[in-house]
KOLGULO-523029 format. One record per residue (C-alpha): residue number from 1; residue in one letter; chain; x, y, z. Coordinates in Angstrom, 2 decimals. Example, Ala and Ser with C-alpha at 12.3 -4.5 7.8 and 13.67 -1.06 7.14 Angstrom:
residues 2
pos code unit c1 c2 c3
1 A A 12.30 -4.50 7.80
2 S A 13.67 -1.06 7.14
end
This chain:
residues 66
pos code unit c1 c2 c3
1 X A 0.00 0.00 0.00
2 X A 3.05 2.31 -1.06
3 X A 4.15 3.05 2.78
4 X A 7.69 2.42 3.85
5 X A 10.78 3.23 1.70
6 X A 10.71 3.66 -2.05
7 X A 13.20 3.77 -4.35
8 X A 12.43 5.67 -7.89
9 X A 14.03 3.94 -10.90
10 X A 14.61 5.37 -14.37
11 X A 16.68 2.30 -16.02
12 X A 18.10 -0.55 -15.54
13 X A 18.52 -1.92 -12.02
14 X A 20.19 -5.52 -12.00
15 X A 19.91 -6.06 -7.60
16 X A 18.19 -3.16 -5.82
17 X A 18.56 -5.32 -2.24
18 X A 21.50 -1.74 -1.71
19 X A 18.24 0.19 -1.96
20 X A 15.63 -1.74 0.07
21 X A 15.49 -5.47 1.50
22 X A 11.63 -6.25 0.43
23 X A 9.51 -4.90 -1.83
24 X A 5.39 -4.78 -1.40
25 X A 4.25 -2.91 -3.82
26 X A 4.69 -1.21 -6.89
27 X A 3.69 2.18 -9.22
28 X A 5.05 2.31 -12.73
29 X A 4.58 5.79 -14.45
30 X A 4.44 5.14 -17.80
31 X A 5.46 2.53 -19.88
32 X A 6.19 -1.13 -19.33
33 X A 8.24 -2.25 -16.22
34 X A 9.82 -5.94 -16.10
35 X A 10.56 -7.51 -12.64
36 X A 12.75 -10.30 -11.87
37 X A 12.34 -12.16 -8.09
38 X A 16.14 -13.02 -8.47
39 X A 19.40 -10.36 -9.16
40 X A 21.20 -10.15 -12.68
41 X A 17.88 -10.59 -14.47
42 X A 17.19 -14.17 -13.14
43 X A 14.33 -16.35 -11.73
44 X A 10.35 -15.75 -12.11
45 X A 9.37 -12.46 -14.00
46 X A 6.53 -10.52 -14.09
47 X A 5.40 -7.96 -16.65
48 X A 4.16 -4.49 -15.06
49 X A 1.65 -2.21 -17.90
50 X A 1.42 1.67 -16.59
51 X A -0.29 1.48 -13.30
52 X A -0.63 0.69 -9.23
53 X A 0.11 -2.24 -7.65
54 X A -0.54 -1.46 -3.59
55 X A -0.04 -5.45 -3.24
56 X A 1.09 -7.31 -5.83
57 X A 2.99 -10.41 -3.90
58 X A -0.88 -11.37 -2.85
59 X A -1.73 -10.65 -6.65
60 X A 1.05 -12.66 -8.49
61 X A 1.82 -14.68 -5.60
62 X A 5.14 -13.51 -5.55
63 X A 7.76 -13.57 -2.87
64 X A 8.98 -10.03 -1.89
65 X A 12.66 -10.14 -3.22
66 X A 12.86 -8.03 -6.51
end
């Protein structure tokens, strides 16, 4: 439900575990967004459209690492 730290990303982020140690929820701007559960690009992804996503672990059934 966007509380807690955020971190705002522009690009390319390969590990942001330096920026934040779980992740809840999600608001992409514009665009597309691509999110991987594992660093480097690896493990389960999940496509993001333009949009607010206030719990999307109970959505996807995700775990919380991105």
């Amino acid at each position: 439900n966007f509380q807690g730290r955020s971190y705002n990303c522009m690009g390319d982020c390969a590990d942001f575990s330096s920026y934040m140690s779980r992740c809840h929820s999600c608001r992409v701007h514009s665009g597309c967004w691509m999110m991987y559960d594992q660093s480097n690009y690896m493990g389960n992804h999940y496509f993001f459209r333009r949009g607010e996503y206030a719990d999307y672990m109970s959505m996807f059934g995700m775990n919380n690492c991105i």
